[in-house]
VEXLUM-368134 format. One record per residue: residue number from 1; x, y, z of N, C-alpha, C in turn; residue in three letters. Coordinates in nm, 2 decimals, decimal comma. Atoms other than C-alpha are relative to their C-alpha. Layout:
! VEXLUM-368134
{NUM {X Y Z} {X Y Z} {X Y Z} ALA}
...
This chain:
! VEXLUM-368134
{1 {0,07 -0,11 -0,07} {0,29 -0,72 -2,14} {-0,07 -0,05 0,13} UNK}
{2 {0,05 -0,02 -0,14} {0,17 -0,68 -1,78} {-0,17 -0,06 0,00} UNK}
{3 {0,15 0,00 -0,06} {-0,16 -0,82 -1,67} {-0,05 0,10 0,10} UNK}
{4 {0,05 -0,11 -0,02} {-0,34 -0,49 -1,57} {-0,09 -0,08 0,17} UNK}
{5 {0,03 0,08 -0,09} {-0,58 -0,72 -1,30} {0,08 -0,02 0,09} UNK}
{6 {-0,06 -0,02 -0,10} {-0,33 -0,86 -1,10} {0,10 0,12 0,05} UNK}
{7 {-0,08 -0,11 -0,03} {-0,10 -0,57 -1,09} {-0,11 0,08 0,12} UNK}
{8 {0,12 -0,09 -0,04} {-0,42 -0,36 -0,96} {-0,05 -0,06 0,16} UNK}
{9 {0,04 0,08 -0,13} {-0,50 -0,65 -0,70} {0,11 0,02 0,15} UNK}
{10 {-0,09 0,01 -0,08} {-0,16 -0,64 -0,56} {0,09 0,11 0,02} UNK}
{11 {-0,10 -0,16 0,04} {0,00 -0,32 -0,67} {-0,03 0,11 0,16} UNK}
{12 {0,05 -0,06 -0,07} {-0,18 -0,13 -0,40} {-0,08 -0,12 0,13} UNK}
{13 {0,06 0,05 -0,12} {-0,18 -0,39 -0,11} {-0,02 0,04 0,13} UNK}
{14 {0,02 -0,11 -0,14} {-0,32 -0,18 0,14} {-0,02 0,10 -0,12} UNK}
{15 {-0,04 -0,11 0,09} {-0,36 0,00 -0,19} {0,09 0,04 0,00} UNK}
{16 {-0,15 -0,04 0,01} {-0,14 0,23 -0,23} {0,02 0,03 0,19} UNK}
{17 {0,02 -0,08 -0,04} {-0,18 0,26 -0,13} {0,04 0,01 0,11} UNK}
{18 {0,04 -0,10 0,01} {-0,07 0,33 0,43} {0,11 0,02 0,20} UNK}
{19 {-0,02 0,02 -0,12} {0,01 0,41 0,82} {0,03 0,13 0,08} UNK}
{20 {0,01 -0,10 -0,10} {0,11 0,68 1,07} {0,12 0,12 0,01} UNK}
{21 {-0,11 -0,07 -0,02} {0,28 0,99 1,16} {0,04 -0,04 0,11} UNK}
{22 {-0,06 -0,04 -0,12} {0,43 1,07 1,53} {-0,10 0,03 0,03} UNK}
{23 {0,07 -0,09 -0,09} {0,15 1,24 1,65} {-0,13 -0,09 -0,04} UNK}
{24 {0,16 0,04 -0,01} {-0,25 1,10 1,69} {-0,11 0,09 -0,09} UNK}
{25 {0,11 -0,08 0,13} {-0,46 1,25 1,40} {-0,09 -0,08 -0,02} UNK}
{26 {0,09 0,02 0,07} {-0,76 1,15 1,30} {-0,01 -0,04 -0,14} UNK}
{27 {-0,03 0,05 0,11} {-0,67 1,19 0,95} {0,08 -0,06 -0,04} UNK}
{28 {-0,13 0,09 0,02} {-0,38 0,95 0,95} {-0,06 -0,12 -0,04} UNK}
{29 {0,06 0,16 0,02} {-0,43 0,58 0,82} {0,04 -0,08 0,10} UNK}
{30 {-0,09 0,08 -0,07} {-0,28 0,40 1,07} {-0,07 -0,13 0,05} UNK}
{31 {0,06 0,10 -0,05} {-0,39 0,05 1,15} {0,01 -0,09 -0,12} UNK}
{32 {0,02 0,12 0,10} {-0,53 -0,24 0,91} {-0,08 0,05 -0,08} UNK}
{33 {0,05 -0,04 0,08} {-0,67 -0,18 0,62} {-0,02 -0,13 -0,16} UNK}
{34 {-0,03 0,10 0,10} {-0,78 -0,43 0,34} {-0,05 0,06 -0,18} UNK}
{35 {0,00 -0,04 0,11} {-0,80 -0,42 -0,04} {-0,10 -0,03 -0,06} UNK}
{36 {0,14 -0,01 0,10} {-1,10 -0,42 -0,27} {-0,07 -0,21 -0,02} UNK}
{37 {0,08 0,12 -0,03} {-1,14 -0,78 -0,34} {0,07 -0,11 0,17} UNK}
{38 {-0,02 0,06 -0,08} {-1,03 -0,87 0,04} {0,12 -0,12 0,03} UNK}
{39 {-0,07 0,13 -0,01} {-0,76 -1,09 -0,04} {0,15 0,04 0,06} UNK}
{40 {-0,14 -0,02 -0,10} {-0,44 -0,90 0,15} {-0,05 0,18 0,10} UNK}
{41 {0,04 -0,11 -0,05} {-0,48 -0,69 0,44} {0,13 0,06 0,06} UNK}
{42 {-0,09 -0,07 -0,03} {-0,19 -0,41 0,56} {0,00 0,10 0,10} UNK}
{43 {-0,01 -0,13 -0,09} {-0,09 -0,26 0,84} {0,09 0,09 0,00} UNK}
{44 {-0,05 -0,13 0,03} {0,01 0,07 0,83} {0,04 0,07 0,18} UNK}
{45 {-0,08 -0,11 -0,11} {0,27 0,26 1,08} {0,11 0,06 0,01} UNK}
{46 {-0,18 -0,05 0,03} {0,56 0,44 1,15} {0,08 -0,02 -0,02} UNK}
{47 {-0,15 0,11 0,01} {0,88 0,37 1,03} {0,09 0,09 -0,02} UNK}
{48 {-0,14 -0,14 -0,01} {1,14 0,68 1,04} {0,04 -0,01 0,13} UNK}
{49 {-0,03 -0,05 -0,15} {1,32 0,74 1,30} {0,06 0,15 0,01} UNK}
{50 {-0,02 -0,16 -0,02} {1,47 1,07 1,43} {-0,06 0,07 -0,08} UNK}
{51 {0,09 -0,15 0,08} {1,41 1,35 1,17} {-0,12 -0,06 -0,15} UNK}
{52 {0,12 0,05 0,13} {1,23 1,09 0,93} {-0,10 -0,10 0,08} UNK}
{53 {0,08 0,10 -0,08} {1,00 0,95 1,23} {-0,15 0,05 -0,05} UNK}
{54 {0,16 -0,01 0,10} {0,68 1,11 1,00} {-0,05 -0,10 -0,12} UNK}
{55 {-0,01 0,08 0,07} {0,75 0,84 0,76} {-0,13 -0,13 0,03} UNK}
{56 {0,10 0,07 0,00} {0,50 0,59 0,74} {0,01 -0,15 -0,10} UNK}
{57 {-0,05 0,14 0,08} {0,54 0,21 0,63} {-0,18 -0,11 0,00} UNK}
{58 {0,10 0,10 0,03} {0,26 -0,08 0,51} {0,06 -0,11 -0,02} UNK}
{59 {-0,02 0,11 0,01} {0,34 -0,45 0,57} {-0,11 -0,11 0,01} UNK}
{60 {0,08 0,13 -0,06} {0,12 -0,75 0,53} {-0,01 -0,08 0,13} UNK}
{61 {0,05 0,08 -0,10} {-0,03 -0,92 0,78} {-0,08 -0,14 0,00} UNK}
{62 {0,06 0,08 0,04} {-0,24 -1,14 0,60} {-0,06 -0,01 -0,17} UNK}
{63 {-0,01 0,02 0,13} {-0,32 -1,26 0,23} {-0,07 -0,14 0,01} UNK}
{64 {0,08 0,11 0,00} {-0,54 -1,54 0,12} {0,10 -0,13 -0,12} UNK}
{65 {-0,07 0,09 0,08} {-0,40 -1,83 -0,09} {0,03 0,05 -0,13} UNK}
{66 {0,00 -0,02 0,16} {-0,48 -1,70 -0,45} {0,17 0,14 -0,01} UNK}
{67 {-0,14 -0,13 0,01} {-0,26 -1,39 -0,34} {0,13 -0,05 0,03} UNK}
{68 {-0,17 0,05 -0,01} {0,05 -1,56 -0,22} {0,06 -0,04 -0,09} UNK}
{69 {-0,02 0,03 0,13} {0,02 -1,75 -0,55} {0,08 0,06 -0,11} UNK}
{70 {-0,06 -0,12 0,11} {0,05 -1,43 -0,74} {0,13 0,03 0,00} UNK}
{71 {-0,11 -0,07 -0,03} {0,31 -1,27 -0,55} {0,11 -0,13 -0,01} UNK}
{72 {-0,13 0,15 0,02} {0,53 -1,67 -0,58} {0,03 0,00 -0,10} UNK}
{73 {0,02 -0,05 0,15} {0,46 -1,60 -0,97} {0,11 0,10 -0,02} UNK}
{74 {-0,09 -0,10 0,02} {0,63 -1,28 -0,98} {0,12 -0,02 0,13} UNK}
{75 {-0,15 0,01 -0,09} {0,92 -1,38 -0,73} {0,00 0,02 0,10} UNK}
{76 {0,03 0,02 -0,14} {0,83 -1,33 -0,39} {0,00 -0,08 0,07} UNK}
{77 {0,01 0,14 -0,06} {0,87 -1,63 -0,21} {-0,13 0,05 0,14} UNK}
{78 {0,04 -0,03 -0,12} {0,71 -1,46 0,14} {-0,07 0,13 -0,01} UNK}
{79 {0,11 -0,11 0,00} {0,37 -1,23 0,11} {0,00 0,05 0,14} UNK}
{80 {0,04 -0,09 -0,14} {0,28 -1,17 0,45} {0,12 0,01 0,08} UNK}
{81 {-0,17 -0,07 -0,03} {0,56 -0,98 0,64} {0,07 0,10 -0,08} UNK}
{82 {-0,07 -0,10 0,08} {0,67 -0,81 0,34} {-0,08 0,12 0,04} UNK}
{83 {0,03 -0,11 0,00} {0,66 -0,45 0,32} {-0,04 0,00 -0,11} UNK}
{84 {0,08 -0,03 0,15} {0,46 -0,33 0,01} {0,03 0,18 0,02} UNK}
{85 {0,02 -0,12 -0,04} {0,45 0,04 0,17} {0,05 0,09 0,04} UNK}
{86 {-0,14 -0,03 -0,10} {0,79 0,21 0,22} {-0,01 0,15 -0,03} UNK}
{87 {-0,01 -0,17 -0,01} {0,84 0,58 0,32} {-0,04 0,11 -0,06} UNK}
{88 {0,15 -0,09 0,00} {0,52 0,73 0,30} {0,01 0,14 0,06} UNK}
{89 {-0,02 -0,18 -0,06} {0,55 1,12 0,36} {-0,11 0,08 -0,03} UNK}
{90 {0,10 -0,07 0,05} {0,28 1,31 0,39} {0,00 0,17 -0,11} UNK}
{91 {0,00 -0,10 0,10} {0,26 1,59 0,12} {-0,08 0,12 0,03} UNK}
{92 {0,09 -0,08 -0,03} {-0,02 1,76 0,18} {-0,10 -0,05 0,13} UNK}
{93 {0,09 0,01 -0,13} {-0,31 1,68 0,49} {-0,10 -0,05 -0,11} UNK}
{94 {0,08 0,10 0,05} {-0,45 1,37 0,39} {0,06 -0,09 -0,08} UNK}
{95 {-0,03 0,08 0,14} {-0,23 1,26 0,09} {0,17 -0,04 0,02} UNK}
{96 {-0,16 0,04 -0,05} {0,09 1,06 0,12} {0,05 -0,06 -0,14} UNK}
{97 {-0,01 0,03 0,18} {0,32 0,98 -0,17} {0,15 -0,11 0,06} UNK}
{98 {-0,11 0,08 -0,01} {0,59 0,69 -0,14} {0,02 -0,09 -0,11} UNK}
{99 {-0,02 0,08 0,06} {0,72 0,40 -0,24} {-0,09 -0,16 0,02} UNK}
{100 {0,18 0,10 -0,01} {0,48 0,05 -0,33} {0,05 -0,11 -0,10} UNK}
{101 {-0,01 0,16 0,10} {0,63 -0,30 -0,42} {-0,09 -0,02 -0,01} UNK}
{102 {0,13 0,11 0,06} {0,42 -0,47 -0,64} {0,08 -0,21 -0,03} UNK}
{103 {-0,03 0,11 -0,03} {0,51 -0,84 -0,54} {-0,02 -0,10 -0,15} UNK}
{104 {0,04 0,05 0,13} {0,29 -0,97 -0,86} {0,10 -0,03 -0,09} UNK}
{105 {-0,10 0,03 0,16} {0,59 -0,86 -1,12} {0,12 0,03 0,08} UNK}
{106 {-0,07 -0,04 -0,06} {0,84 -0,79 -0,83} {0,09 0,10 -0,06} UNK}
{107 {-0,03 -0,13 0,06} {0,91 -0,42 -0,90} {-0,09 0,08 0,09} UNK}
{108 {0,04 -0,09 -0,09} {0,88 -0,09 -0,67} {-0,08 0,07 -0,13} UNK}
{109 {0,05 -0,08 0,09} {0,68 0,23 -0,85} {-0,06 0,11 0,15} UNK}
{110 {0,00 -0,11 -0,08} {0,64 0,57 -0,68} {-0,15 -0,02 0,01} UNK}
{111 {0,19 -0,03 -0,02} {0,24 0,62 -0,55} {0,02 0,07 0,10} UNK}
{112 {0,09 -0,12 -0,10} {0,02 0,87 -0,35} {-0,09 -0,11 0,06} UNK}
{113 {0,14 0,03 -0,10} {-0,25 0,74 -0,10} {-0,06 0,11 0,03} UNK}
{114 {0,11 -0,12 -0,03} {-0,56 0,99 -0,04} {-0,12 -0,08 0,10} UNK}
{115 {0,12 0,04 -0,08} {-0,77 0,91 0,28} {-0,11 0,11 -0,01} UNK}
{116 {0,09 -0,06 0,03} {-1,08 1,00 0,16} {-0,12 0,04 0,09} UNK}
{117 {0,12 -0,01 -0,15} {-1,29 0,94 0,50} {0,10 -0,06 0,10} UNK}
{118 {-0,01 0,10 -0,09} {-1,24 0,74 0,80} {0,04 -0,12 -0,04} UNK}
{119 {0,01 0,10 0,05} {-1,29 0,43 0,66} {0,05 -0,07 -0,12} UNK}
{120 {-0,08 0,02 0,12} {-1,15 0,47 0,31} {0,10 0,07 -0,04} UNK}
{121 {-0,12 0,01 0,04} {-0,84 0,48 0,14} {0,00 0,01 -0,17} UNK}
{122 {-0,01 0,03 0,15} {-0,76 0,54 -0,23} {0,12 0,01 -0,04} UNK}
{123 {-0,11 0,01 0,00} {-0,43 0,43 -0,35} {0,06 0,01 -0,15} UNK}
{124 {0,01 0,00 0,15} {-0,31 0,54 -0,69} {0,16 -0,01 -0,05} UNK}
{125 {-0,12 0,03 0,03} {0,04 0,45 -0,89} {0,03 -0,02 -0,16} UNK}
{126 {-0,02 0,04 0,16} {0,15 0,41 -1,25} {0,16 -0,04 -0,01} UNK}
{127 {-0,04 0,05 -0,04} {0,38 0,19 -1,34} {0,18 0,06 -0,14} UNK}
{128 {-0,10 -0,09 0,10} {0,62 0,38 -1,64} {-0,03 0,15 -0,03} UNK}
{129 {-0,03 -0,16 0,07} {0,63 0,79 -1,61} {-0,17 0,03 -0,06} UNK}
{130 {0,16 -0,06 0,00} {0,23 0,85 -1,63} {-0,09 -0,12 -0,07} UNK}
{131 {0,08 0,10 0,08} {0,14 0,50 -1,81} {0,00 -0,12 0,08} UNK}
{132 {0,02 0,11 -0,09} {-0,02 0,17 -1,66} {-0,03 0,09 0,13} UNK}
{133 {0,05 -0,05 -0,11} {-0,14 0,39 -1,41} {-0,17 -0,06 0,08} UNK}
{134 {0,15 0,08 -0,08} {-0,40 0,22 -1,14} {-0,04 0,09 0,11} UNK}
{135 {0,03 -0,09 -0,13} {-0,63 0,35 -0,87} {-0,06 -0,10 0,07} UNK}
{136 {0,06 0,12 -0,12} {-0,76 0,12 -0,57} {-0,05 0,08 0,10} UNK}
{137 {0,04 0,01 -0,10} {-0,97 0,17 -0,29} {-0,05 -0,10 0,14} UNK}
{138 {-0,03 0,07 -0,05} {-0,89 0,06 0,01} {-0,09 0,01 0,12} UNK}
{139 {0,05 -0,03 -0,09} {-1,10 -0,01 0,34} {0,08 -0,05 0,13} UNK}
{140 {-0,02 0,02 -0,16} {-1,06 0,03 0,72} {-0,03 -0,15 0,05} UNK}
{141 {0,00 0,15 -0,07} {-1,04 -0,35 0,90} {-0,04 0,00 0,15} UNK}
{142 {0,01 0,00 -0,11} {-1,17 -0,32 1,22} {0,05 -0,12 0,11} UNK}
């Protein structure tokens, strides 16, 4: 069985949870953003092109040692650079739902992100059909 902890740490690097449309919003995530206990941070931006240029992608930038660890454990050779955050669509105004490697046990799983302010991010995912489900919040990196 799954260690719930790391999954949680890494599942949602950048949370679930982030990055940009085409157009300048305010409510968009777009930029850096780090994870609850600070140990991987994700930039978040566009990644569609033509008619899927609203898409929205999260790749590391940075990760601290404990975390590369994890993600070497579950089969990852290379943390920072990977994408964790792939084709993010916004659903509703505010809430984006894609796809969210979890490096830890290397395995994708569908998730939502909900920017809740400026600053924060809440990234939520479960990992079998409504079970092992986690929620993370994530903050803005200036």
């Amino acid at each position: 069985m799954m260690n719930a902890k790391p999954w949680m740490a890494r599942a949602f690097i950048g949370a679930m949870a982030l990055g940009a449309t085409g157009t300048a919003d305010a409510r968009v995530p777009a930029g850096v953003w780090a994870n609850p206990s600070n140990s991987v941070q994700v930039r978040f931006a566009p990644c569609g092109r033509g008619q899927d240029a609203q898409l929205m992608c999260g790749t590391v930038i940075w990760a601290n040692e404990q975390a590369k660890a994890d993600a070497a454990r579950g089969g990852s050779d290379r943390l920072v650079g990977t994408r964790l955050f792939t084709d993010f669509e916004e659903e509703e105004p505010g809430r984006w739902a894609g796809t969210v490697f979890i490096p830890d046990i290397g395995r994708e799983v569908e998730g939502t992100i909900t920017q809740v302010d400026a600053k924060t991010l809440v990234g939520e995912g479960c990992l079998f059909g409504g079970l092992g489900c986690r929620q993370q919040r994530w903050r803005r990196v200036k």
